[in-house]
C-alpha positions, -999 to 999 in steps of 0.1 A, spaced: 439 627 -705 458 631 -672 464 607 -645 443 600 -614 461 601 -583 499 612 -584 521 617 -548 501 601 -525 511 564 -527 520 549 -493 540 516 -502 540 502 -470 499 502 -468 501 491 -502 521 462 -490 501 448 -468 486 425 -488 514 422 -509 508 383 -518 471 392 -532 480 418 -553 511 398 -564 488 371 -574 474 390 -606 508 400 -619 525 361 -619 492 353 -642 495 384 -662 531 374 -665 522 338 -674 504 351 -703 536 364 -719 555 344 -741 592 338 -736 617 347 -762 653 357 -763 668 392 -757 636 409 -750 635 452 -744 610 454 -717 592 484 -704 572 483 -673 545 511 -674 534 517 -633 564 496 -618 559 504 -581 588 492 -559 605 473 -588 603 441 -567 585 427 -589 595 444 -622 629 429 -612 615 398 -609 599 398 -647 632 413 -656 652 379 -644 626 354 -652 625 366 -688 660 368 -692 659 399 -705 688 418 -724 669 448 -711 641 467 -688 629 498 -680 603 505 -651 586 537 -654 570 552 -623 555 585 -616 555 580 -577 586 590 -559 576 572 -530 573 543 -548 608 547 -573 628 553 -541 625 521 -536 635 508 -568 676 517 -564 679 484 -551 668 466 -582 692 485 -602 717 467 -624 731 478 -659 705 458 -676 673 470 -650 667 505 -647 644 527 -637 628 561 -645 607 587 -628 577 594 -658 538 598 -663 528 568 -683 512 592 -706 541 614 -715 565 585 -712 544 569 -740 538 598 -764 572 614 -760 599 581 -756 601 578 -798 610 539 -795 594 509 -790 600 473 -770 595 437 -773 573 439 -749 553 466 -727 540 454 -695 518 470 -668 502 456 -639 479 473 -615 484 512 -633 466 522 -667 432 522 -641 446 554 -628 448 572 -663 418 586 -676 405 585 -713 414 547 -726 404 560 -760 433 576 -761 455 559 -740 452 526 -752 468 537 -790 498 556 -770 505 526 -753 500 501 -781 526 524 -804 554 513 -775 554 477 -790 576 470 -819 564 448 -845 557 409 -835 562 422 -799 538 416 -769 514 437 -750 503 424 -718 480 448 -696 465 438 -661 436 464 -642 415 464 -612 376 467 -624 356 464 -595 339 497 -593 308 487 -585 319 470 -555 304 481 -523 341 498 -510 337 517 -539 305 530 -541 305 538 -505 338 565 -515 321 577 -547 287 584 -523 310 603 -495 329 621 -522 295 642 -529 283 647 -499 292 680 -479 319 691 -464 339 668 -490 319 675 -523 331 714 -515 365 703 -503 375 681 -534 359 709 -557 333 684 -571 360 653 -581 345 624 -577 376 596 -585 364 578 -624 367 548 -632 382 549 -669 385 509 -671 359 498 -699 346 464 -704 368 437 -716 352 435 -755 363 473 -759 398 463 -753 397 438 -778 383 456 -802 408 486 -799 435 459 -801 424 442 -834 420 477 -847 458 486 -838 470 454 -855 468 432 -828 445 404 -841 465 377 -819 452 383 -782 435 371 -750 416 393 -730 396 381 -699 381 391 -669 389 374 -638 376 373 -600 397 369 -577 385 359 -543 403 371 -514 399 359 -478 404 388 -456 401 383 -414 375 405 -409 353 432 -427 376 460 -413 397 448 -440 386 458 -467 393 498 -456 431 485 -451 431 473 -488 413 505 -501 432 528 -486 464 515 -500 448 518 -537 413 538 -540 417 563 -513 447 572 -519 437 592 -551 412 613 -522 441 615 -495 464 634 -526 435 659 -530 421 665 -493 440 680 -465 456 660 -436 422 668 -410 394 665 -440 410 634 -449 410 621 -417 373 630 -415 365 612 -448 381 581 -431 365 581 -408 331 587 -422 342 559 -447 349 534 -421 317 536 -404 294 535 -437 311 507 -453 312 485 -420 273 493 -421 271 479 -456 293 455 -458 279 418 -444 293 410 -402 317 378 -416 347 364 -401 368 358 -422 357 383 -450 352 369 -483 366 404 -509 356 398 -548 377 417 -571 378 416 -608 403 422 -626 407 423 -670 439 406 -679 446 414 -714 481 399 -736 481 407 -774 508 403 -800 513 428 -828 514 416 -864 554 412 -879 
């Protein structure tokens, strides 16, 4: 089980459409119910903007983002208070090694970059305490055009032979598997749905500004500076062909929104 992408985050491409992908997270964080003097950890925290805000809307005694991106952690100093901290881990060792558990674990937008959810999902689940809160948010639109298109380009020559045959996976299973895993780990209170969120982007072009904040970045950590710049550009051009000629651009994106509560 190892991570997908590591090192190659830009957070100021990730940003740009910082109120879309901030829309997910507010319902994620709607899910979770309130109580007093919650220990939080936030598995994938980014910047900490917004970890900082679940931190004060919560009111809680304490929080802990965890974030394997340095790019992304140095900009999470400025969250810092006694009660908000942050740490540089890999959600998977951060999970089997910490040895104690929160009120509740929250992670929005990461656990689609770790592969094997069979195993991930029981790590991650052993991080709540007993009658505390799980509350999981992840991208699932593989089968989107933007993403087929990268899939398709990753095995085709000269990229197949520069990315040594990786073709980024998609670990994310459908939403009943998650729910099933859940009432197996003791969680038999729990909502898990998939959502679509529509997002009206000004032009097709778009869409390549959006992926390569997320998608490619996992092919930009694995391909030099020129063969990246060659997959980009091959990118752009086959998904502007695919993609429909609309202005504005209407982007589908799915996403499974999952909160569960562990028996007392």
């Amino acid at each position: 089980m190892t991570t997908s992408t590591t090192g190659a985050w830009d957070p100021t491409q990730y940003a740009r459409f910082e109120a879309e992908r901030s829309r997910p997270f507010f319902d994620l964080a709607g899910m979770v119910e309130r109580r007093p003097d919650m220990r939080v950890v936030d598995l994938g925290c980014g910047t900490g903007t917004l970890t900082a805000w679940l931190h004060a809307d919560l009111q809680a005694v304490e929080t802990l983002g965890v974030d394997a991106s340095e790019e992304m952690l140095a900009q999470c100093a400025a969250h810092e208070d006694g009660a908000l901290r942050f740490v540089a881990a890999d959600t998977v060792d951060f999970a089997a090694t910490r040895g104690e558990q929160f009120d509740l674990v929250f992670s929005n937008a990461a656990l689609q970059w770790v592969d094997g959810h069979e195993r991930l999902i029981p790590l991650v689940a052993g991080l709540v305490a007993r009658g505390g809160q799980l509350a999981v948010q992840m991208p699932t639109n593989d089968d989107h055009t933007s993403h087929e298109v990268a899939r398709t380009l990753a095995r085709s020559e000269p990229f197949a032979t520069a990315l040594q045959g990786w073709v980024r996976p998609d670990p994310v299973r459908p939403p009943e598997w998650y729910a099933k895993q859940l009432y197996r780990l003791g969680f038999a209170e729990q909502r898990v749905e998939m959502r679509v969120y529509g997002h009206v982007l000004p032009e097709p072009r778009s869409v390549i500004e959006w992926v390569k904040g997320s998608l490619l970045s996992a092919y930009r950590a694995r391909l030099d500076a020129e063969t990246y710049a060659t997959f980009l550009a091959a990118y752009e051009e086959r998904l502007l062909e695919a993609l429909d000629d609309e202005w504005p651009f209407f982007y589908p994106f799915k996403r499974i929104l999952l909160w569960a509560r562990r028996e007392s």
